[in-house]
N, C-alpha and C positions, 0 to 999 in steps of 0.2 A: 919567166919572160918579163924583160918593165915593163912596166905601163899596163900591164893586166891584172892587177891589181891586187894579184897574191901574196903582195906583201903589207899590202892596207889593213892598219890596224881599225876594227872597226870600232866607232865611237858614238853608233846611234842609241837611243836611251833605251830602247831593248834591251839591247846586244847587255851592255852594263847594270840594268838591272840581274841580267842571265849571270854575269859575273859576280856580282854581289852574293845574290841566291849560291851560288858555289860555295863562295866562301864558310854560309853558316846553316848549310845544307843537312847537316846531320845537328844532334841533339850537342856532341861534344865539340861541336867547333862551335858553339855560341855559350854566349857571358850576359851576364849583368853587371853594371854600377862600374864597367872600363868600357875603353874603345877597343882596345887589347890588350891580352897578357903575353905574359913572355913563352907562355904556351901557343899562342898563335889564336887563339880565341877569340871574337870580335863579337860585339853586339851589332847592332844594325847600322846604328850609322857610323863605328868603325869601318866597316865590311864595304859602305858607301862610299867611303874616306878613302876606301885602299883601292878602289877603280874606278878612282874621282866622276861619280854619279854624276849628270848635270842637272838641274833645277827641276827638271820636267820630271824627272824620277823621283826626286823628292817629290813636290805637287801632289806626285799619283800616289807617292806611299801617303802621304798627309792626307787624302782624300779618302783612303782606305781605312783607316782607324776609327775604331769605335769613335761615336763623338765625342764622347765623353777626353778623350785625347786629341782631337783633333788638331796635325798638324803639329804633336809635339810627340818626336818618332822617341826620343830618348827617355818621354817620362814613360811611355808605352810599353818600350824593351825591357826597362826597371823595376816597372809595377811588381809587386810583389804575385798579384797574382794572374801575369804574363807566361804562357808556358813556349815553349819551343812552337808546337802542334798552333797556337795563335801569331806569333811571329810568321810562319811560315802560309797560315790564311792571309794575312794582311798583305804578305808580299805576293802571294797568287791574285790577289784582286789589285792590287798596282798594276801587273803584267797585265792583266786581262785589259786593264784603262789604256794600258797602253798599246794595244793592240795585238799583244799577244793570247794564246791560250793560258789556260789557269796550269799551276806546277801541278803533276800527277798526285792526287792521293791529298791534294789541297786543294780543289775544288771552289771556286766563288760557291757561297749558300744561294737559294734562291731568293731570298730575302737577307736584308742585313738584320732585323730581330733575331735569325734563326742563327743565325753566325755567333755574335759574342755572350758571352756571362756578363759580361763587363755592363751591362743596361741593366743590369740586377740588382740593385741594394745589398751589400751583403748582409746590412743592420736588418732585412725584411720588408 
């Protein structure tokens, strides 16, 4: 029916972060050191890129990240030692700033110490 809005594509920064998280939702749809391969593979802010996130998404991912990267979502997805299973925390705690719930099975830590390795030295 128009005007009832079933055709409205939705563009609030949920909805978009929800779509990003799609895209590199499993271990094999996400990369390092490109936006995408010609496999379809996207690192994060590929993945951001391709359901043109708006600011406020970034913000929440930039606010999510160890400090140690703060607000630099690309040197974070590269780091060598970034795994999927961190990628996928840091965008459960976006969601959550954003008003949504945490993604299943990625849970916000109750503290951010308890969350990353990355506050660790690896020299000791």
């Amino acid at each position: 029916m128009p005007l009832d809005g079933s055709d409205y594509e939705r563009t609030d920064p949920l909805h978009r972060l929800d779509a990003a998280i799609r895209l590199i939702d499993h271990p094999d749809n996400w990369l390092k050191g490109a936006l995408v391969d010609d496999a379809g593979r996207r690192c994060i802010t590929g993945a951001l890129q391709a359901v043109q996130a708006p600011a406020k998404v970034l913000d929440a991912i930039g606010r999510s990240l160890p400090y140690r990267y703060w607000y630099r979502i690309a040197s974070f997805n590269d780091a060598p030692e970034t795994t999927h299973d961190d990628v996928m925390r840091v965008l459960s705690a976006a969601r959550v700033r954003l008003g949504g719930g945490p993604i299943p099975g990625f849970a916000a830590p109750r503290s951010w110490w308890q969350c990353f390795r990355f506050f660790e030295s690896p020299h000791g």
